[in-house]
Every structure is written in C-alpha cells, then in structure tokens.
C-alpha angles and dihedrals in degrees: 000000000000123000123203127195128173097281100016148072114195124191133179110271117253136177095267089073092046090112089046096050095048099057089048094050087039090055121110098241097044099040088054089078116009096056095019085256089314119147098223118211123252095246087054090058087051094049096053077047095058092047096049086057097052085050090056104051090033099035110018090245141079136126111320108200102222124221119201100229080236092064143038082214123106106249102175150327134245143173148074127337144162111241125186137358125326075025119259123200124221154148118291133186138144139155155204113282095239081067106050112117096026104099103254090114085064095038101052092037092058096053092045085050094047096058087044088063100024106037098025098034087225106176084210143001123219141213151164145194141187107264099246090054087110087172096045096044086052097051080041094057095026081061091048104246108147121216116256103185149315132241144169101263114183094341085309128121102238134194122198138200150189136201114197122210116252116234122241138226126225086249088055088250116143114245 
C-alpha cells in the first residue's frame, strides 16, 4: 500500500529498513519526542516493525517509512498507530532533522490522513503530543485538528487532538 505526494514515496515499513529506521528513531531530534530522549534497542525497532506489518495485512494501516523523491535515504514515517492502554489509534510522523521546516510534516500527515478517511472510512482521526512539542502542535492545528483535552500522561504534560471528517455532498463538495 504505497502513498505518493508531491516530494515523497511512502511505503509501508518492512524489515529491510529496520537499520534505517533505527538510526532515525535513535536520533536526537526525533528521540526527544518520540521515546521521551530514550535510545530504543534495535530489537525494539524490529518489533514495532513486525507489528506494523501484521496491521497492515490484518487493518489496512501501519507505519508507512517516508523517502523524499530527491534521495534513496529514509527521511521520515508516518502513519497509524495504537498508543496507550486500552490502545488508541492515532496519527504518527516525524523526520529527520535536515528536513525539519520544509513541509513534509504537513505533506506526509495529510496522505496518511486521507487514506484514513477515504480508504478506511474513519469518521476521525486522533493525536497527541507532549505540550512542549511547539512544531507538532503547529502541523497538528495548520491540518485542522482541534484540541480535545490535556492530561498528565506518564508523568508528561499531553495534549490531544482530533480531526473530524468532513461530510460530503452528492456533488463531492465539502459541507
């Protein structure tokens, strides 16, 4: 299930990239956030692999890795994926930090939105992100979502949000 958007490729994730993904998830930037500054093990790389895989044959979503069109390099990931317990699913993306300010946040987030409401008839799609996420929380509002609450989440301050499905006309006009 591969996406396309006007400077990426994604492609659902696979063991083949566990190395890739790793250094990515192990860098400082993305690690911040992502594993509250914790260096992950390989083999848990390659478990969230392995589970990505199973969605996708069994749901239709997963964690797609995401190549800029310019590179043969992972730059990032995106996609769908329970947090928490009982799980939550919800929208997930990060990057590389060369790319940082450059729109792909936005770019990947809104095809992996897209198949959410147009190939998984989701009615909404959720996220969250710690409070002092400033960039997150930006792609978050500049997509639309609107904040539904914030909580204490394993001793961090989270913020959560939800983008609602716009209803369409029998002519495919928003409404």
């Amino acid at each position: 299930m591969v996406l396309v958007t006007k400077r990426c490729v994604l492609r659902p994730i696979t063991a083949a990239d566990a190395h890739q993904l790793h250094d990515l998830w192990s860098s400082a930037g993305v690690r911040r956030y992502l594993w509250d500054d914790e260096i992950i093990p390989i083999v848990r790389t390659r478990a969230a692999i392995a589970q990505s895989e199973r969605m996708f044959r069994e749901q239709g979503f997963g964690l797609w890795g995401v190549w800029p069109t310019h590179s043969p390099d992972l730059g990032g990931f995106g996609g769908l994926w329970p947090f928490r317990d009982p799980p939550e699913l919800e929208l997930l993306y990060g990057f590389a930090e060369h790319l940082w300010g450059r729109g792909y946040a936005m770019e990947v987030a809104q095809a992996v939105i897209a198949h959410g409401f147009e190939s998984l008839d989701m009615a909404s799609v959720q996220a969250s992100t710690d409070a002092a996420n400033a960039a997150s929380i930006r792609v978050l509002e500049k997509l639309g979502f609107c904040q539904t609450k914030r909580d204490t989440v394993g001793g961090l301050d989270t913020l959560f949000y939800e983008l609602r499905r716009r209803a369409q006309s029998s002519e495919g006009r928003t409404t």
